[in-house]
N, C-alpha and C positions, 0 to 999 in steps of 0.2 A: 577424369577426375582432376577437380584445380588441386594447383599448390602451389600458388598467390591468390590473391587478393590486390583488387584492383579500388585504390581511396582516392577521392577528390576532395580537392584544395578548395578553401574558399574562393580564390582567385581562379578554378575552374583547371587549375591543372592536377594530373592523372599520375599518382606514384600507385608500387607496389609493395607489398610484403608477405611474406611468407605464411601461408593457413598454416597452423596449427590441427595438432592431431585431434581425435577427438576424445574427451576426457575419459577415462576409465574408474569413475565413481562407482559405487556400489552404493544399493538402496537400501535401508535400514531393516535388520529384521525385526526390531522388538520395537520401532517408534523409535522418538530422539527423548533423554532423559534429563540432560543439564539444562533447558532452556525450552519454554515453549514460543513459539514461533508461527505466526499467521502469516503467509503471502493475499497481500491483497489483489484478489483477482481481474482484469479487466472482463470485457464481452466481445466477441465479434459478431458482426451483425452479417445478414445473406449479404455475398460482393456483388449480387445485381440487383438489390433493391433499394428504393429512392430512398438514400442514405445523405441529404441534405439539410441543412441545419432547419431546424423545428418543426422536421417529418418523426409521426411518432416510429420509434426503434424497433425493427425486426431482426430478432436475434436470430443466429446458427447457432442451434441449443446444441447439435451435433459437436463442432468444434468449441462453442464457450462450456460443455460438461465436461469434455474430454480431458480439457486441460487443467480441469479440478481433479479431475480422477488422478491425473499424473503427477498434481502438489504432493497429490494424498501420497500415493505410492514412494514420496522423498521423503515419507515421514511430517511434514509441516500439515497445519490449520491452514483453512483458508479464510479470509476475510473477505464476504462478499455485498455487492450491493453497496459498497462506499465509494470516495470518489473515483479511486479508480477502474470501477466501471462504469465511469461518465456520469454519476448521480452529479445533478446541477450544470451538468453539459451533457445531456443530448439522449440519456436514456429516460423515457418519461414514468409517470407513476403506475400505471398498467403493468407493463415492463417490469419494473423493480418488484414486483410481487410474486410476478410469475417467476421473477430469475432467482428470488427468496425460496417459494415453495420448491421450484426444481433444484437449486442448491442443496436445499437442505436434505431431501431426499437421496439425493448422491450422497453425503456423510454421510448417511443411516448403511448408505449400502458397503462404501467404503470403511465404516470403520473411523472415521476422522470426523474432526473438529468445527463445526462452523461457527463463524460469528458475523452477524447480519448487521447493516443500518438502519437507525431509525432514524427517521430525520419528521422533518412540515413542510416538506416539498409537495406534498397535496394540495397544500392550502392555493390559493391564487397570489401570484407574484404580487410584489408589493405591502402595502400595512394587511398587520392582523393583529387582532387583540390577545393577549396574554393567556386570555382563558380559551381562546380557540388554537393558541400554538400546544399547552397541555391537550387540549383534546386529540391535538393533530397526530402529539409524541404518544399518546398512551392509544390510538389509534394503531399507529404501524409497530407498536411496542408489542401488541397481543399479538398483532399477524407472526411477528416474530417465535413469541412464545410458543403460537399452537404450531408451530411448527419444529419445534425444539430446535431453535437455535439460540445459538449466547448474543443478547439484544447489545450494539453499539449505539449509544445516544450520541448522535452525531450532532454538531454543531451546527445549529440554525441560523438561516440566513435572517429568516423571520423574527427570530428572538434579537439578533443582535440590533434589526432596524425598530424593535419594539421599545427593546429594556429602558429605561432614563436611568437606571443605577446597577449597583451591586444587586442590593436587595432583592430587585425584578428576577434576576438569573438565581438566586439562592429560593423564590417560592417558587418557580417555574420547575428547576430540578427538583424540588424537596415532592413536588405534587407527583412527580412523575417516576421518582424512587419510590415512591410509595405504593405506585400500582406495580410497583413490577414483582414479579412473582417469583424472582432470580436473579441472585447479584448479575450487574450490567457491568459494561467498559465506558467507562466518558471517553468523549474525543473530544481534541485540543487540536483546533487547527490555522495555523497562523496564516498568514494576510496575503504570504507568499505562493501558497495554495489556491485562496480565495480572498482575496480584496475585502469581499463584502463582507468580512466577519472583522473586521477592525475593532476592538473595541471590546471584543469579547469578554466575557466576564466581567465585566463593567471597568475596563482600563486597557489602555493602550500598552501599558509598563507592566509586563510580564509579571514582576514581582507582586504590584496590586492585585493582577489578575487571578495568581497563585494564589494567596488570602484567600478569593471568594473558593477557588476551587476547591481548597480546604474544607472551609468552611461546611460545602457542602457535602463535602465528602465524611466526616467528623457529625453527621447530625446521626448518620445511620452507616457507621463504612462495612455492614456484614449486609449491605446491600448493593456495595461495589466492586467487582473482581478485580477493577484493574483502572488504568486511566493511558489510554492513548498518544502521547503527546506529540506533534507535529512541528515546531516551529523552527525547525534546523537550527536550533542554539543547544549543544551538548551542556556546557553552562548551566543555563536552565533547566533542564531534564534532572540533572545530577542534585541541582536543588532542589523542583518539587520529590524527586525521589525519594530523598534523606525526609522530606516530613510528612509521606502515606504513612499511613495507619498500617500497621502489623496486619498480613494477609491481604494488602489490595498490592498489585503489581502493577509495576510502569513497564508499559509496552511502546518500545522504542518506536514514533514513527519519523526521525531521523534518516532521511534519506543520504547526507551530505557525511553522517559521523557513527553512524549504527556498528562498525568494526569495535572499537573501544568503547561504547555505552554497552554491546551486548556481550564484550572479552570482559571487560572489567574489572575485576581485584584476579581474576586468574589468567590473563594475558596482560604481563608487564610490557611487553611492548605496542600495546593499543593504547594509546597515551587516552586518558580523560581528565577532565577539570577533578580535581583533588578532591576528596570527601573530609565530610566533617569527621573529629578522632571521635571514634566510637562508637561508628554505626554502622548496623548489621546486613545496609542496604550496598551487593559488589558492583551489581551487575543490572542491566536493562532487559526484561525478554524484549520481542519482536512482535510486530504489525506493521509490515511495510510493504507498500506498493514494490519498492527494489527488489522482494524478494523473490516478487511473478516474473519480474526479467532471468533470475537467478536461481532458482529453486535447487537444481542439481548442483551447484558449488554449496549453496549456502547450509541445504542436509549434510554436506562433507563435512563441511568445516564445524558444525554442532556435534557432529557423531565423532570428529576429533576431541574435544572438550570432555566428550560421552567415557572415551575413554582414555581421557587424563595427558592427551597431547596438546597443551595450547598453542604451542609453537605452529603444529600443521594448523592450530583454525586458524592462526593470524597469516601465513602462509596463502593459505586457501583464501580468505576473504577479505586479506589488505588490498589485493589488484582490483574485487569488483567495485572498490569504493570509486576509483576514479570514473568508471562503465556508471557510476550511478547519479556522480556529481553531473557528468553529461547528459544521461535525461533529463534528469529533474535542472536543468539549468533556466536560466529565467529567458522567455518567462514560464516558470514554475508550471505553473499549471496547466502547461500544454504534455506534461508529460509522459501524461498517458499514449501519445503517440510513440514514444520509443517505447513503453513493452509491449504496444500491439505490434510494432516493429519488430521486435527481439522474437517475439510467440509466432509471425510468418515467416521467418529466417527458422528456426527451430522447428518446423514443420508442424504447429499446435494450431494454425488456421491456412485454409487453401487461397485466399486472398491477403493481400496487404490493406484492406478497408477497416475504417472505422463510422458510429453511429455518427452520425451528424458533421458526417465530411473530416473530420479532424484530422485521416492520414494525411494533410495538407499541411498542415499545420507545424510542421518543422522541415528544415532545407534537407536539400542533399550531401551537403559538407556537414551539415550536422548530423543526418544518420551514418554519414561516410565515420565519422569519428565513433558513432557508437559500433559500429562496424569493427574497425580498430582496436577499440578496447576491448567489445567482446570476445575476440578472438587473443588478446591478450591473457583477458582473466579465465579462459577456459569455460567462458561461458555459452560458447556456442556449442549447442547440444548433435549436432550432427551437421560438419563443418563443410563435406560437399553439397550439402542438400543448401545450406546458407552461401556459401561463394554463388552455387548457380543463381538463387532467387536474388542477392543483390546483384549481380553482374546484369543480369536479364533486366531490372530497374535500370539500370543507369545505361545498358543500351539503350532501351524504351523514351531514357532521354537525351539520345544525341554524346553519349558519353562511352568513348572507342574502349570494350573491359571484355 
């Protein structure tokens, strides 16, 4: 059994530190009650199948359900089939249906929550007409449905290189609130994510873009359960917050600031941008990729709140911010590799692969660092079983551990 941990330097040199114990959480008996909270899930794919960029995706249903079933049992939703299971890098649209139906089917058996993407990634790369992106959205929007899951209207690539204004984004959503048969989640997701969505809403200036989002949120909001928001500005989140309609919720997808948008008027020491006097809106729930890195801290530190301790949530979930600023570091959207990193350290897949080669995709000073942090913020779920598999990497590269 280790007790170090062996990090590498960008400069390629070799320090130690001391493993840590392995956390002694307990999992929720009744659900979590102050806050609902989705981890959005990744996938892993079989580790010997041609797993090369724009080979269609062979998932290990074995290890990508298991580790739904294990959100489940921390009490959290899972949030599936968005980007962080590679939707628009590297899981194709086959894929994403089957991983919808078999998702969903796990919640029904677990008892939990899902909430699915819809996106127009069927369509073909490049232009599409307006009335074929509604068809695309209220397409994957019923698969959704007949499957009982909570639809996320995910932000289109297609719509964003369609729109020529506002207005285009306000008939395109109003068409496709319309068909849905159950309030949905918008997703807002900034540039940092995805480049290709600049522009979204019909403005580059958050604040414009907020307007339209209103807007259409205000035509029908007992058609919208909530709104996603992505663009690591706490700022902003705290602002569209303050002007949803009574009964929609903003779900944090703040990777960089999610501590204090989800503590909020009941953890004084989670600092967030000030609110307006007089409004009823404290706090942020959750939808965040950080939280599949994190699951087992982040049910702590709710089920603290659950019962009237803010001090242990902020305790509990100030250290994983820093474990999450370094995933999600830029460039952003590679960072899906550190939870499938985090999920084969924590024994949730038998290989360190990802769909479309992406384990590549970040250095070894950089997992070395998430390495570090997770064992800081007690997020490594079973910390012998983590030292062996990163040591075994970094021998595998010429690195004395």
């Amino acid at each position: 059994m280790a007790d170090t941990l062996t990090l590498l330097a960008p400069s390629g040199s070799a320090s130690t530190v001391p493993l840590e114990e392995a956390p002694d959480f307990a999992r929720p008996a009744n659900g979590l009650r102050s806050r609902v909270a989705y981890a959005a899930a990744h996938v892993a794919p079989i580790a010997w199948a041609d797993n090369t960029p724009g080979t269609a995706a062979r998932i290990d249903w074995d290890a990508t359900l298991a580790f739904r079933r294990s959100v489940y049992s921390w009490g959290l939703g899972v949030a599936d089939a968005m980007d962080t299971a590679q939707r628009n890098m590297g899981i194709d649209t086959v894929a994403v249906r089957e991983l919808i139906a078999r998702s969903a089917e796990v919640a029904r058996e677990e008892g939990g929550s899902v909430a699915v993407g819809v996106n127009t990634d069927d369509l073909d790369a490049g232009s599409a007409s307006l009335s074929q992106i509604v068809d695309a959205y209220k397409g994957q929007l019923h698969h959704a449905e007949e499957h009982g899951a909570v639809p996320v209207i995910m932000a289109s690539r297609h719509l964003a290189h369609a729109a020529q204004s506002a207005d285009d984004y306000v008939r395109v959503y109003r068409q496709v609130l319309d068909a849905a048969a159950a309030p949905v989640v918008l997703h807002w997701l900034g540039t940092a994510f995805d480049p290709q969505l600049a522009g979204y809403f019909g403005s580059s200036e958050w604040t414009d873009a907020a307007d339209t989002l209103i807007e259409i949120i205000a035509a029908d909001p007992a058609k919208v359960a909530g709104v996603k928001m992505s663009l690591l500005d706490a700022e902003a989140e705290v602002a569209v917050r303050e002007r949803l309609p009574e009964g929609v919720r903003m779900f944090t997808g703040d990777d960089y600031n999610y501590v204090g948008l989800i503590g909020g008027a009941d953890v004084p020491q989670a600092t967030q941008p000030a609110r307006s006097e007089g409004t009823a809106r404290t706090h942020s729930d959750a939808l965040l990729g950080a939280f599949a890195a994190i699951a087992p801290v982040a049910s702590a530190a709710i089920q603290a709140l659950d019962a009237g301790d803010p001090d242990r949530f902020h305790a509990l979930l100030q250290p994983t911010e820093a474990l999450s600023r370094q995933i999600f570091a830029a460039p952003t959207f590679y960072y899906k590799t550190g939870v499938a990193f985090l999920a084969w350290l924590n024994g949730h897949q038998p290989a360190f692969q990802m769909i479309g080669g992406l384990h590549s995709a970040r250095s070894l000073p950089h997992l070395s660092e998430i390495v570090r942090l997770a064992n800081a913020s007690r997020a490594l779920e079973k910390p012998d079983l983590a030292a062996e598999r990163w040591h075994a990497l970094l021998r595998l590269n010429g690195v004395d551990a």
